[in-house]
C-alpha positions as CSV (number, residue, x, y, z in Angstrom):
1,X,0.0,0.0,0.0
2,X,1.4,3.8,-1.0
3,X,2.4,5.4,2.3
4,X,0.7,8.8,2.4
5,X,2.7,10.6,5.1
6,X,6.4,9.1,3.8
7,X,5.3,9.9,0.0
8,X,4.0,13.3,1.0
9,X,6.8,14.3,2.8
10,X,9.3,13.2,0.3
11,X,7.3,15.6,-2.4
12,X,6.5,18.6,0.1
13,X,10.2,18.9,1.4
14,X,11.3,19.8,-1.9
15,X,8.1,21.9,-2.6
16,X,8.6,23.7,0.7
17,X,12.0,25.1,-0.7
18,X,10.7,25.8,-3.6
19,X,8.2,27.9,-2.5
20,X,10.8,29.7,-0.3
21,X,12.8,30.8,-3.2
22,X,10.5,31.4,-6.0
23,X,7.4,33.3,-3.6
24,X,8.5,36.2,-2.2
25,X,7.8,38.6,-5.7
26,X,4.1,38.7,-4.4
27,X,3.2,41.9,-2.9
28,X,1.1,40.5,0.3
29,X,0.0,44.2,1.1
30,X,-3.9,45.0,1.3
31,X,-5.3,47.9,-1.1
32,X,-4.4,50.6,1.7
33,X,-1.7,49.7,4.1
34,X,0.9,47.4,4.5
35,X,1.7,44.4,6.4
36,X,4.0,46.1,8.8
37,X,1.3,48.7,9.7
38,X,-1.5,46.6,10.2
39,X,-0.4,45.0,13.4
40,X,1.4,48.6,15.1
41,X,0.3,47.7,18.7
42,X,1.7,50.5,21.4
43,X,4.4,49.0,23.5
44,X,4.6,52.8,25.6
45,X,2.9,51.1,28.3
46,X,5.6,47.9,28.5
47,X,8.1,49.1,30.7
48,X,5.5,48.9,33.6
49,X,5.0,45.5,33.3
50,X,8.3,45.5,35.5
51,X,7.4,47.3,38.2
52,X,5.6,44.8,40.6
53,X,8.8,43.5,40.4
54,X,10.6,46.0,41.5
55,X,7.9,47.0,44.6
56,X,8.9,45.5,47.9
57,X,11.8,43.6,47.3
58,X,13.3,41.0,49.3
59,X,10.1,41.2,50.9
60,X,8.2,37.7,51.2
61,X,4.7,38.2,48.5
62,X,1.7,37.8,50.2
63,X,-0.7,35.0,48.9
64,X,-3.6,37.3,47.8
65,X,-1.6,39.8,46.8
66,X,-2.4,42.6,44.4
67,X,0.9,41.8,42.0
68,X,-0.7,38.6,41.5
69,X,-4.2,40.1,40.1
70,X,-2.0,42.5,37.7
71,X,0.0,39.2,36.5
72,X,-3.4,38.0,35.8
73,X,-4.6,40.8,34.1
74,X,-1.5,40.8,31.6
75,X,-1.8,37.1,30.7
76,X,-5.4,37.7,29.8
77,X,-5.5,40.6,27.8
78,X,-8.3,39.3,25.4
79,X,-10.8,38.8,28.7
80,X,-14.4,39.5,28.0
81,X,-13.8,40.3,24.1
82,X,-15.8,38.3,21.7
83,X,-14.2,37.2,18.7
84,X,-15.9,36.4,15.1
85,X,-13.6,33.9,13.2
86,X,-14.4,33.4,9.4
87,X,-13.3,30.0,7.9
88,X,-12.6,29.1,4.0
89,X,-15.0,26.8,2.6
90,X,-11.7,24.5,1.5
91,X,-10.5,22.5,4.4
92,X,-6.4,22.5,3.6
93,X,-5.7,25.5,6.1
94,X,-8.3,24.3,9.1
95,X,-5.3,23.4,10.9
96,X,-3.9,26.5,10.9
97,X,-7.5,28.0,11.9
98,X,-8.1,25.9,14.7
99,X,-4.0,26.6,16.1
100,X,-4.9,30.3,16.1
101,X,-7.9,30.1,17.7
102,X,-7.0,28.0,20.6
103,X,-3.7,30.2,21.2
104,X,-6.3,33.4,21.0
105,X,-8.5,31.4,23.6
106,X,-5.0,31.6,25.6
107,X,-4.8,34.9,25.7
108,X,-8.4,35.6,26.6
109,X,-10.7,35.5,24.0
110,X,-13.9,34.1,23.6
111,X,-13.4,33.2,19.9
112,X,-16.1,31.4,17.9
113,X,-15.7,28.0,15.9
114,X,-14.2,28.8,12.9
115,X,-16.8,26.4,10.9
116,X,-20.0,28.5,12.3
117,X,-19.0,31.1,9.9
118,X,-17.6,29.2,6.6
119,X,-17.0,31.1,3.6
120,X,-15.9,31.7,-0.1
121,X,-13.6,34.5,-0.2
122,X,-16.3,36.3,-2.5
123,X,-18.3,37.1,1.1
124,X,-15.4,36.4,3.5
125,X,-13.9,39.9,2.3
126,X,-17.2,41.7,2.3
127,X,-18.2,40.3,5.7
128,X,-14.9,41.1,7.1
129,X,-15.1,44.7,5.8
130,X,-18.8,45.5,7.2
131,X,-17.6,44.1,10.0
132,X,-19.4,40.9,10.4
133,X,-16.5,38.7,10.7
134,X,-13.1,40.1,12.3
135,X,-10.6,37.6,10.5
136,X,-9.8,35.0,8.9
137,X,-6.3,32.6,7.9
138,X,-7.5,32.1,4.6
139,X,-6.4,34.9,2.0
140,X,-4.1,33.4,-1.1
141,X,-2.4,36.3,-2.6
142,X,-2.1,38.0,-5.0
143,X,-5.3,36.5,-6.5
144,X,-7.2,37.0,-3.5
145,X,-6.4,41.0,-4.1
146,X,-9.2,41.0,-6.5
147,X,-11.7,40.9,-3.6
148,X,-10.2,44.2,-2.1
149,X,-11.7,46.0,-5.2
150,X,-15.1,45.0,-4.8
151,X,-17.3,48.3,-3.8
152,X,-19.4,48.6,-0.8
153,X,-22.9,50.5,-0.6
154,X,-21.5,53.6,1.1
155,X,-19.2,53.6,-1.7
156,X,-15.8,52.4,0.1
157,X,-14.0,49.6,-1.1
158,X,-13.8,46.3,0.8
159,X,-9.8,47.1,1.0
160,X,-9.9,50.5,2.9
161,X,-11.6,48.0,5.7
162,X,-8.8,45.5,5.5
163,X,-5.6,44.9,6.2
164,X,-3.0,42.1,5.6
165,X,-1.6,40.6,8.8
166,X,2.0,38.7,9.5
167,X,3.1,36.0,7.1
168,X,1.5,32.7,8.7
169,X,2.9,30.6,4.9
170,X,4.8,33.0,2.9
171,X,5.0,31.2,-0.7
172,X,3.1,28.4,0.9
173,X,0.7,27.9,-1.8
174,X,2.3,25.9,-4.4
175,X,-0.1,25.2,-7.0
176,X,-0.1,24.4,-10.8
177,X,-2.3,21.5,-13.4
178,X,-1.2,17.9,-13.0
179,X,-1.9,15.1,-16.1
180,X,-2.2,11.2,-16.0
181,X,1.1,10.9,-16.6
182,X,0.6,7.3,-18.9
183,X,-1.9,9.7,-21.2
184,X,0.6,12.3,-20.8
185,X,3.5,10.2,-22.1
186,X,1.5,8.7,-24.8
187,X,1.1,11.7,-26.7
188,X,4.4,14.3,-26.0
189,X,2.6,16.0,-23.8
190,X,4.7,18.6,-21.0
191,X,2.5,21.4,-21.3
192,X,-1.1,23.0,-21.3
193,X,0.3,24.8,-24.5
194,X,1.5,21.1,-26.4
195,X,-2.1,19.8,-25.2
196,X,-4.3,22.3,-27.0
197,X,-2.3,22.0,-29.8
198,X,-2.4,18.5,-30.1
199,X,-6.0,17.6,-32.3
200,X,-5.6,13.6,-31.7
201,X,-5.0,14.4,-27.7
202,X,-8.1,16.6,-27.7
203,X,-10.0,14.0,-29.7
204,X,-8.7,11.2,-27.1
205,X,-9.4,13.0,-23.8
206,X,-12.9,14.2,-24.8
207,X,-14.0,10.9,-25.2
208,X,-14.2,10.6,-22.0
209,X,-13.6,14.0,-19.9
210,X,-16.8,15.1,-18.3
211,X,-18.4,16.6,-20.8
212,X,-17.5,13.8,-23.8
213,X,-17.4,14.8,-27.5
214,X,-18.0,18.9,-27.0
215,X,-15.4,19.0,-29.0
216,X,-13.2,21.2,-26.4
217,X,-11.0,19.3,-23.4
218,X,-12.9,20.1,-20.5
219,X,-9.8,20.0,-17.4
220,X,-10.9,19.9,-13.7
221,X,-10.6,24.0,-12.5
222,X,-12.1,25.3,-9.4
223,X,-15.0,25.5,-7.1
224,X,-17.0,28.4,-8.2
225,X,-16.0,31.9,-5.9
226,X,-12.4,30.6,-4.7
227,X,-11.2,33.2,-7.0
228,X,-8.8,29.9,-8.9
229,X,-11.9,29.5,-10.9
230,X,-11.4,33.0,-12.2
231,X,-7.7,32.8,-12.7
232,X,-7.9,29.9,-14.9
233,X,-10.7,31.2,-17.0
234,X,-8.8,34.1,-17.6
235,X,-5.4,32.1,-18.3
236,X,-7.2,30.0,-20.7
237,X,-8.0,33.3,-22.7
238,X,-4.7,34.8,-22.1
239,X,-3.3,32.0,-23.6
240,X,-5.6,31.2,-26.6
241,X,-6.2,27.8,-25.9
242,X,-9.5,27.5,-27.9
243,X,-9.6,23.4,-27.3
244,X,-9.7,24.3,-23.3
245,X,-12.1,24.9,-21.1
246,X,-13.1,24.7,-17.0
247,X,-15.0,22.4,-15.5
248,X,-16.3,24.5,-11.9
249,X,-17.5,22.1,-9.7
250,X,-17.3,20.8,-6.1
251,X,-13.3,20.3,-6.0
252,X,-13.0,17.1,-3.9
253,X,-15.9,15.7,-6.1
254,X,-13.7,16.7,-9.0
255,X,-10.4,15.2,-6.8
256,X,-12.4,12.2,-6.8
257,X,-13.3,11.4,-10.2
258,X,-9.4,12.8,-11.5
259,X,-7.6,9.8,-8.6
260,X,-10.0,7.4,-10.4
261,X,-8.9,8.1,-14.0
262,X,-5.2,8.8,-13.2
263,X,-4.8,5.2,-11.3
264,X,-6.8,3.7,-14.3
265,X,-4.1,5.6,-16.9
266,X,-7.3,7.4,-18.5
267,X,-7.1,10.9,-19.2
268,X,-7.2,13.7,-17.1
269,X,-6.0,17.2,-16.4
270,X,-6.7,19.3,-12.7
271,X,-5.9,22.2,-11.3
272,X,-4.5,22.1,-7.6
273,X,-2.0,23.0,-5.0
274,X,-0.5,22.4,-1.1
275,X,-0.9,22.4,1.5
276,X,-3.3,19.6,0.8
277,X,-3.7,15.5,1.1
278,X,-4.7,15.7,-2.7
279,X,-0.9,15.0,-3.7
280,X,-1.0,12.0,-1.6
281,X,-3.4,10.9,-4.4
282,X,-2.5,12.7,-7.4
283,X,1.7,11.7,-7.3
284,X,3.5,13.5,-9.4
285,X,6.0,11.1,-10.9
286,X,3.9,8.5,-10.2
287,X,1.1,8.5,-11.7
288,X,0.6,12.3,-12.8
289,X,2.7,15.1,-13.8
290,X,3.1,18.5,-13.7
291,X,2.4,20.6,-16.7
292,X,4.0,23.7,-17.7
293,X,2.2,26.9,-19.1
294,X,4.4,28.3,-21.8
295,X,3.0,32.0,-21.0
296,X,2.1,33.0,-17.5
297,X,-0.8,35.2,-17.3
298,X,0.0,38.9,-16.5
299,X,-2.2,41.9,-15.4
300,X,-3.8,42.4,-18.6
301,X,-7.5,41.3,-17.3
302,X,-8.1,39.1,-21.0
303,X,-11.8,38.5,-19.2
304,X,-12.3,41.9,-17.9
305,X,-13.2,40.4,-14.4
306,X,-13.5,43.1,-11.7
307,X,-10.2,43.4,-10.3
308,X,-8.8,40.9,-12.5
309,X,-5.6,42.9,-12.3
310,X,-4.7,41.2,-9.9
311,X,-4.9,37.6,-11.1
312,X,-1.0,38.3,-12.7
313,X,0.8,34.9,-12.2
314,X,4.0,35.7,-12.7
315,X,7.0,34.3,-12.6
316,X,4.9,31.8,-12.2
317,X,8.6,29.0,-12.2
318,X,8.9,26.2,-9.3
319,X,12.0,24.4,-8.5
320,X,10.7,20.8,-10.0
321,X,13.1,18.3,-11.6
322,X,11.7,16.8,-14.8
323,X,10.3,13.4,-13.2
324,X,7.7,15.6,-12.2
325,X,7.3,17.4,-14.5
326,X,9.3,16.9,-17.8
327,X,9.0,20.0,-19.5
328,X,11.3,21.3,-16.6
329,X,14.6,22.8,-17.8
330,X,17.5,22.3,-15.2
331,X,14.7,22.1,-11.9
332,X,12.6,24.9,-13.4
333,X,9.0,24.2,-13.9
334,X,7.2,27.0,-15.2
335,X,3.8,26.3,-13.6
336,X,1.9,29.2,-14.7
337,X,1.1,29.7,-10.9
338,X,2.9,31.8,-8.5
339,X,3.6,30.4,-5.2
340,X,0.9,32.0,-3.3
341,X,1.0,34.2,-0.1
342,X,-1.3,32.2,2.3
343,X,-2.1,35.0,5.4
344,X,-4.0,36.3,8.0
345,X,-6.7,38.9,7.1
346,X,-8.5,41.3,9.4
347,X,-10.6,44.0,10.1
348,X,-8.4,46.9,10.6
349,X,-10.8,48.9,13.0
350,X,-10.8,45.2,15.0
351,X,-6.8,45.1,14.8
352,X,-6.9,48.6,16.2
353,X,-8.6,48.4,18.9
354,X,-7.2,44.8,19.7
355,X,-3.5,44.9,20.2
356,X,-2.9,41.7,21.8
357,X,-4.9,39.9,18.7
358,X,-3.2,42.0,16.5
359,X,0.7,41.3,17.4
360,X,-0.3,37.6,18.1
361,X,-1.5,37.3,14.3
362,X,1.4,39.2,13.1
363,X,4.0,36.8,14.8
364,X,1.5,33.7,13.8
365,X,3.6,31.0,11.4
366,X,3.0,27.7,10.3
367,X,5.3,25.6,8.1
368,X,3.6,24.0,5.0
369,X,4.8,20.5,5.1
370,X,3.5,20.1,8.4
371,X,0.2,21.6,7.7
372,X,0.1,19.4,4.6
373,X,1.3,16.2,7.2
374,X,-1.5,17.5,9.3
375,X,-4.1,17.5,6.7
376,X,-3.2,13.9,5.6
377,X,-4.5,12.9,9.2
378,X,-7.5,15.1,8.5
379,X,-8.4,13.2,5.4
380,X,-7.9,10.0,7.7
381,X,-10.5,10.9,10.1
382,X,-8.9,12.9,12.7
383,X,-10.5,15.6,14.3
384,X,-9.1,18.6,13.8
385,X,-9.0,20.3,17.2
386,X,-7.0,17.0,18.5
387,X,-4.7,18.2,16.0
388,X,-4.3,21.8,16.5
389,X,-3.5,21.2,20.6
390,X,-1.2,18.4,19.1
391,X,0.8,20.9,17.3
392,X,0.4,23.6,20.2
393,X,1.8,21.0,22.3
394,X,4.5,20.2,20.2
395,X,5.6,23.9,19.6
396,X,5.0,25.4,23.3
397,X,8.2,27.2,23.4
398,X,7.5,28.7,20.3
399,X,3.9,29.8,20.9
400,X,4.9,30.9,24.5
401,X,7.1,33.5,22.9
402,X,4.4,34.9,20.7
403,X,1.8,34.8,23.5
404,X,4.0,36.5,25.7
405,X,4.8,39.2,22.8
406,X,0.9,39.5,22.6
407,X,0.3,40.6,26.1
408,X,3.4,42.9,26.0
409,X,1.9,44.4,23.1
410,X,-1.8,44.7,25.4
């Protein structure tokens, strides 16, 4: 039997430094601020966090002393706040949702399950703005910046609500279209570009894709309103590929149907990324591949989307070796897909007046192989609160040094 974990940790340690070198060209600032403003928390008030110390010394404390209620008061600075978390409508970052919440829970905060309040980023961003959700860990940039454009009734844009907070998986995103890599072999195929212009590959893979004999490939895209759908639509136009088109659908409906036909060698084309369990089933080298996208869309807007600016892919070039994905040259895969910016976003007005959420959220990381690890035991049953105090657990010294950042911050 394949081993998920071993085979996913063997593909995401070389993934995870790719994305390390080939991510950081994304500009992960919301439509009016910046990252390093949207967590300023005053500190004037840190220096007194000393002084109980200094009081009486050498002097015995007594046991209902009034030092101990301050020390209380600075290691729960969140006390009777109320917190709305938002949640993506994707699972592959829960475990990163449910790590944040519990260490906000530790500094105070009544928080609220992240899955009461599940969303598509197309009313994530608007209820965040208006105020109906204060955050989420959910925003892939730079094709989530399209949202920030979107107007609001008084005539504001959902960006001058917003702002872009720390860098929880900088480049974390690693996403690009995988093949059946027998159907892939069988007819020369290393790239979306090679595929469309290929009549007897079109002819073979609409026989069965899931619309058969349209006449077009249809390839497996993206759940309607995760803003992927978009991107691909408008990278099929940028591109030309007139024997191309999107199927939007449920994606693990989709994941399922595209493991079926890639274990059976039949053909098959979808779009995905990591941190995810889907590579676990879809193995490049084994039995998919990566394709390459000979031109990676730019800012042009083909589609004229709103804010479609911001769908601009480039470079777009991951560090894979041509077993995965042959059209490589040296170990450079030109996906078509940037590394994306996975982050916090927030209410600013929420960050402002929260300072301990705010610098807690700035210093929040998690690394994307063990998130991917973490969502291979998802996809195995396990619940994913067990996990998050797992990996709190795990990590205490490091989450004790941003908890105790937060409250200096307070």
């Amino acid at each position: 039997m394949f081993n998920k974990r071993k085979a996913l940790v063997a593909l995401l340690l070389a993934f995870g430094m790719v994305a390390a070198a080939c991510g950081g060209d994304a500009d992960t600032t919301a439509a009016e601020g910046d990252s390093d403003d949207s967590t300023e928390a005053s500190t004037d008030d840190a220096a007194s966090n000393d002084e109980a110390e200094d009081e009486d010394e050498g002097s015995e404390p007594d046991d209902e002393g009034s030092d101990d209620g301050e020390a209380m008061a600075e290691e729960m600075p969140g006390e009777g706040v109320s917190v709305t978390m938002a949640k993506a409508d994707w699972a592959t970052e829960d475990p990163n949702a449910y790590v944040a919440r519990a260490l906000l829970v530790e500094l105070g905060y009544e928080v609220s399950d992240p899955a009461d309040l599940e969303l598509g980023p197309s009313n994530a961003y608007i209820a965040m703005a208006q105020g109906d959700a204060d955050f989420w860990i959910n925003s892939w940039y730079p094709g989530h910046r399209s949202w920030l454009e979107n107007e609001l009734p008084d005539e504001s844009l959902v960006g001058d609500h917003l702002t872009v907070v720390g860098e929880m998986m900088l480049a974390g995103g690693l996403q690009g279209y995988l093949i059946t890599k027998s159907f892939a072999e069988e007819f020369g195929i290393t790239s979306l570009d090679d595929f469309n212009s290929n009549p007897d590959a079109i002819a073979a893979y609409d026989a069965q894709d899931p619309k058969p004999d349209n006449g077009v490939a249809d390839i497996y895209g993206c759940q309607e309103s995760w803003t992927c759908d978009d991107i691909i639509t408008a990278q099929i136009a940028f591109s030309g590929w007139e024997n191309i088109q999107q199927t939007i659908a449920g994606y693990d409906a989709m994941v399922a149907e595209a493991v079926t036909k890639a274990d059976a060698g039949e053909p098959m084309i979808i779009y995905t990324w990591t941190p995810s369990a889907y590579i676990t089933q879809l193995r490049p080298s084994d039995n998919v591949l990566w394709l390459e996208v000979a031109d990676v869309i730019d800012d042009s807007n083909p589609t004229e989307a709103e804010g479609g600016e911001e769908y601009d892919q480039r470079p777009g070039i991951a560090g894979i070796g041509t077993e995965s994905c042959p059209g490589s040259e040296g170990d450079e895969c030109q996906l078509g897909w940037v590394a994306a910016d996975i982050q916090v976003t927030a209410n600013t007005e929420w960050l402002e007046a929260n300072p301990a959420a705010a610098k807690f959220l700035e210093l929040f990381k998690m690394d994307v192989v063990e998130v991917s690890l973490l969502n291979v035991e998802m996809d195995a049953g396990a619940a994913v609160e067990d996990l998050a105090e797992r990996w709190i657990e795990e990590n205490r010294d490091t989450v004790d040094g941003w908890l105790e950042e937060a409250r200096n911050a307070a």
